[in-house]
C-alpha positions in Angstrom: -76.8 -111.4 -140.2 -77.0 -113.8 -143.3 -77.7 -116.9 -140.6 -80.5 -114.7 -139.0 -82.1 -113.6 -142.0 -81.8 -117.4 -143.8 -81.0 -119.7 -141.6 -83.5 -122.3 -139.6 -84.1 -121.4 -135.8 -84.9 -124.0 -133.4 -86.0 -122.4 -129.6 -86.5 -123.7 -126.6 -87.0 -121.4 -122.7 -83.1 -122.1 -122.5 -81.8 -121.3 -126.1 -82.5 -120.3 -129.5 -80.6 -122.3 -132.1 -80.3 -120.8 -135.6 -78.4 -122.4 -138.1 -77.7 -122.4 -141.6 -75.4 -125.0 -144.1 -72.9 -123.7 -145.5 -70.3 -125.3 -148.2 -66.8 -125.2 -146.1 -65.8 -127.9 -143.8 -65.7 -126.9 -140.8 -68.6 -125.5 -138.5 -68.6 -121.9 -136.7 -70.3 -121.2 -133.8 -71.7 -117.6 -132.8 -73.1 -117.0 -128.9 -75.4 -114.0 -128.7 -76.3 -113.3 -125.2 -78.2 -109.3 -124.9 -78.5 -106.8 -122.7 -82.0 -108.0 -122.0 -80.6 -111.4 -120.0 -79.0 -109.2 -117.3 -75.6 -106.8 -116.8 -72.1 -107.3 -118.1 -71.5 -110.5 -115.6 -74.4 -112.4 -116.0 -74.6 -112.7 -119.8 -70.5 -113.6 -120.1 -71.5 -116.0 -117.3 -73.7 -117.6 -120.0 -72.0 -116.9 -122.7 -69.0 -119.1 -120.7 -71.6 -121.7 -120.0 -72.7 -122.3 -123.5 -69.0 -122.6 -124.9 -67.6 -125.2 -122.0 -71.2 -127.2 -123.2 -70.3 -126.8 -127.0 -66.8 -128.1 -126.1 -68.1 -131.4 -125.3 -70.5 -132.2 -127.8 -68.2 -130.8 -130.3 -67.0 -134.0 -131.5 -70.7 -135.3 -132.1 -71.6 -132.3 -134.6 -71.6 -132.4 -138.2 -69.3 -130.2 -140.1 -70.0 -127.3 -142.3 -72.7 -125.0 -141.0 -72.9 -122.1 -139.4 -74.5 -122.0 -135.9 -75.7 -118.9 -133.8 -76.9 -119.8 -130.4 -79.2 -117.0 -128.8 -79.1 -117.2 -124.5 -82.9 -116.6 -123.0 -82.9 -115.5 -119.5 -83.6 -118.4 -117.9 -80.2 -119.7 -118.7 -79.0 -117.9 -115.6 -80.3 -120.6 -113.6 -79.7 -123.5 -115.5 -76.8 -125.8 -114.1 -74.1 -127.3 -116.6 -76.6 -130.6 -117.6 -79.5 -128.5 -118.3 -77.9 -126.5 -121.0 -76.1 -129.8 -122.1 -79.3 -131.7 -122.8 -80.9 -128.3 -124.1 -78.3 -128.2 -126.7 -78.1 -131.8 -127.6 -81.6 -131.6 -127.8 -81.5 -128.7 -130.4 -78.8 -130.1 -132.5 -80.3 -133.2 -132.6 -83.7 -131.5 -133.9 -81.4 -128.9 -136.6 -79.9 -132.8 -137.7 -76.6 -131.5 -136.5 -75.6 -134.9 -134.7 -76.9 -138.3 -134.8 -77.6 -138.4 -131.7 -78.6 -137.2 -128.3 -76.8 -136.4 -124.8 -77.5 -139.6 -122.4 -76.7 -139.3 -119.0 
């Protein structure tokens, strides 16, 4: 709620990246994927595809923030890369990571 209401949101059709800083070390993630992307199997397909993405670009992002990534519909046909580059991208624009996914 407090990263919704005060944090900085970055969208693109894939994603919607909010995030806010906060003072601990470490950074925590938050996958929001709603009823309105599609049943029960469809949005934990996303919600899988977005945390199998943030585990490799983990190592590139900056601790202590908190992060809440927001699914869009068109997720459901994006393949592995797309949502890799959409989140680079993102993180890269929130100054998250120093740099951006290459393939």
């Amino acid at each position: 709620m407090r990263v919704r209401r005060f944090g900085r949101s970055y969208a693109h059709p894939l994603i919607v990246l909010v995030a806010l800083p906060m003072s601990a070390n470490n950074t925590r993630f938050g996958i929001i994927a709603g009823r309105s992307l599609g049943n029960a199997v469809q949005r934990n397909h996303a919600k899988r595809m977005v945390r199998e993405t943030l585990r490799t670009l983990l190592p590139s992002i900056k601790p202590g923030w908190d992060v809440i990534i927001i699914c869009r519909r068109p997720i459901l046909e994006a393949n592995f890369t797309q949502i890799q580059e959409t989140l680079s991208k993102l993180f890269f624009k929130a100054e998250l990571t120093d740099r951006t996914y290459s393939s």
